[in-house]
C-alpha positions as a Markdown table, in Angstrom:
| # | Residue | x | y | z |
|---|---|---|---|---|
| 1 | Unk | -14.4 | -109.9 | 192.8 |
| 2 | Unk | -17.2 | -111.7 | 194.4 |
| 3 | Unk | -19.3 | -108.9 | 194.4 |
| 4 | Unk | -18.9 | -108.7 | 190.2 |
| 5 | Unk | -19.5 | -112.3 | 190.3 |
| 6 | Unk | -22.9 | -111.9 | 192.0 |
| 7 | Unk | -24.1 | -109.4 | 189.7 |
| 8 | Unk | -23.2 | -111.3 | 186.8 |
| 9 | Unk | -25.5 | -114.1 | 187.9 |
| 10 | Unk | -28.0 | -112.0 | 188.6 |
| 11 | Unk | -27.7 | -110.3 | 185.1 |
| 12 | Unk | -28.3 | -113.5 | 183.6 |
| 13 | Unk | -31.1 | -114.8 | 185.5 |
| 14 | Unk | -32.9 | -111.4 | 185.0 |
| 15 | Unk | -32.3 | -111.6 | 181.6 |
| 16 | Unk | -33.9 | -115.3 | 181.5 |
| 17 | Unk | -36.8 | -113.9 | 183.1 |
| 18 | Unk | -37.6 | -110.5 | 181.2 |
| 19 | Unk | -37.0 | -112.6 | 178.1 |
| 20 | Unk | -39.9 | -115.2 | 179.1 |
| 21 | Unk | -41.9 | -112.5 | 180.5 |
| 22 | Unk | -41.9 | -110.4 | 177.0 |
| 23 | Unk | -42.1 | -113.9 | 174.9 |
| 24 | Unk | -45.2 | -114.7 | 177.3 |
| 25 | Unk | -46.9 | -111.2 | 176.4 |
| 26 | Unk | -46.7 | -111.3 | 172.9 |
| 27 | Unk | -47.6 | -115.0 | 172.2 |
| 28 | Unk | -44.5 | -117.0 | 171.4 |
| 29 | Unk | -44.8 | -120.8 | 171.2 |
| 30 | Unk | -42.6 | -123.4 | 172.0 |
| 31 | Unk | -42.0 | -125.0 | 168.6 |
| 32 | Unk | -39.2 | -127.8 | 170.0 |
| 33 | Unk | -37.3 | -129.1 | 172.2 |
| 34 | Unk | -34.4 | -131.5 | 172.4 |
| 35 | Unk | -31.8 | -132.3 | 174.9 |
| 36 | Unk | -28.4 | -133.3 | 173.8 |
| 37 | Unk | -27.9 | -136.4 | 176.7 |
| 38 | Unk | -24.4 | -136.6 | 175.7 |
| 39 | Unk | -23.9 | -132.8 | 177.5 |
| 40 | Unk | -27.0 | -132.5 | 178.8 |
| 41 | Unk | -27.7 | -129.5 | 176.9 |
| 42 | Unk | -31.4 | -128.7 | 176.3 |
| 43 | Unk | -32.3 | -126.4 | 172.9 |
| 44 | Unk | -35.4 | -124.7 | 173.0 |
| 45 | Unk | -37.1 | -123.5 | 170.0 |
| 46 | Unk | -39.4 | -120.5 | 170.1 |
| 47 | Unk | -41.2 | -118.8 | 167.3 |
| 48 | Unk | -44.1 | -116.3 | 166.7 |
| 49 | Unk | -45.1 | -115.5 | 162.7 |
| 50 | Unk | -41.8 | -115.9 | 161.2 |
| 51 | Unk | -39.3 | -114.9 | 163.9 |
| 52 | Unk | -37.8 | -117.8 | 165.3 |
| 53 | Unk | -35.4 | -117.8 | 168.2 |
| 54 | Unk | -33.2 | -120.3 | 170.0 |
| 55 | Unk | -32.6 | -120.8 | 173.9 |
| 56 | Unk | -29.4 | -123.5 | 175.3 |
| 57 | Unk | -29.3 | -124.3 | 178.6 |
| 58 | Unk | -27.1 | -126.7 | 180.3 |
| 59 | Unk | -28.1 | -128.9 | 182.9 |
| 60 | Unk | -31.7 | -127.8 | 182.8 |
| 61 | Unk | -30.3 | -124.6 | 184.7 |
| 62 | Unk | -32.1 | -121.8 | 182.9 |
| 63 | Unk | -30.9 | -119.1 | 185.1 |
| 64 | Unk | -27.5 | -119.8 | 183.0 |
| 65 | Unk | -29.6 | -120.1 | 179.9 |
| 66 | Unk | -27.7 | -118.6 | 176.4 |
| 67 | Unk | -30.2 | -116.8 | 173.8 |
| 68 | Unk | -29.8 | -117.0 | 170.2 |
| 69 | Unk | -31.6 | -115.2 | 167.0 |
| 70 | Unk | -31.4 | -113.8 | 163.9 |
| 71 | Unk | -31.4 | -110.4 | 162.4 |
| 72 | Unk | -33.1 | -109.9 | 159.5 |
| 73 | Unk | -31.0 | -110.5 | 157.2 |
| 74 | Unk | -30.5 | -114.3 | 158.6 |
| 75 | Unk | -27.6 | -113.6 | 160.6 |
| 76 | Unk | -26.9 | -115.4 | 163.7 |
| 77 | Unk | -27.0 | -112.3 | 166.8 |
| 78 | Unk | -26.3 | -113.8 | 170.3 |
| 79 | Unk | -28.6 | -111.9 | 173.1 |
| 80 | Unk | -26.9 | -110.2 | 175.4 |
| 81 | Unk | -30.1 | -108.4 | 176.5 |
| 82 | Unk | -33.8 | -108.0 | 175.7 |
| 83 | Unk | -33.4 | -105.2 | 173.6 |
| 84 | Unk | -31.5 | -107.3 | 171.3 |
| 85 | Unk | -33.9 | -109.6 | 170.9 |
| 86 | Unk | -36.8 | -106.9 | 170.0 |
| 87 | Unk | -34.9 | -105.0 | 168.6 |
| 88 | Unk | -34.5 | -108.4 | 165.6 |
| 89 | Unk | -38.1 | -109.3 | 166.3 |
| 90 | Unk | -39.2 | -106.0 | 165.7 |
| 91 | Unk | -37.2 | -105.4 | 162.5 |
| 92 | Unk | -38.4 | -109.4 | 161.4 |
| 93 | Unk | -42.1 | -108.3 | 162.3 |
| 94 | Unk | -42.1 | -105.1 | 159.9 |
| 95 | Unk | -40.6 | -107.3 | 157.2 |
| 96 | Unk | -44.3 | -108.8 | 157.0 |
| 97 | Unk | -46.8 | -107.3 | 154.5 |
């Protein structure tokens, strides 16, 4: 049990970093950012052209951070990895002509 636990956190934290590594290599930009004080949760907005994409984390604890975008047909898809969110940026990004 503790061992599933471990990996878990380190899923998550390894996801928080591939995600900014990737955002950092194509040229996202922080468009916002607001923290809720009543739960202490800070929202961060991120875009690039017209893919926007949403990251919550509680605490300012970003290794627990949550990952939210949208497909492209504007519905919401929670990231559960970094494919997930490439695989909406990439279908947003060929939208463009």
């Amino acid at each position: 049990m503790l061992t599933k636990k471990l990996t878990m956190k380190h899923i998550r934290a390894n996801l928080h970093l591939k995600v900014h590594r990737w955002m950092d290599s194509i040229g996202f930009r922080l468009n916002a950012s607001q923290t809720n004080e009543k739960n202490n949760v800070t929202t961060n907005h991120y875009f690039f052209e017209t893919f926007n994409f949403f990251e919550k984390a509680k605490n300012n604890d970003m290794k627990h951070s949550q990952f939210l975008c949208f497909d492209m047909y504007g519905e919401e898809m929670s990231v559960k990895s970094l494919l997930d969110l490439q695989t909406a940026f990439f279908e947003n990004i060929s939208q463009l002509k």
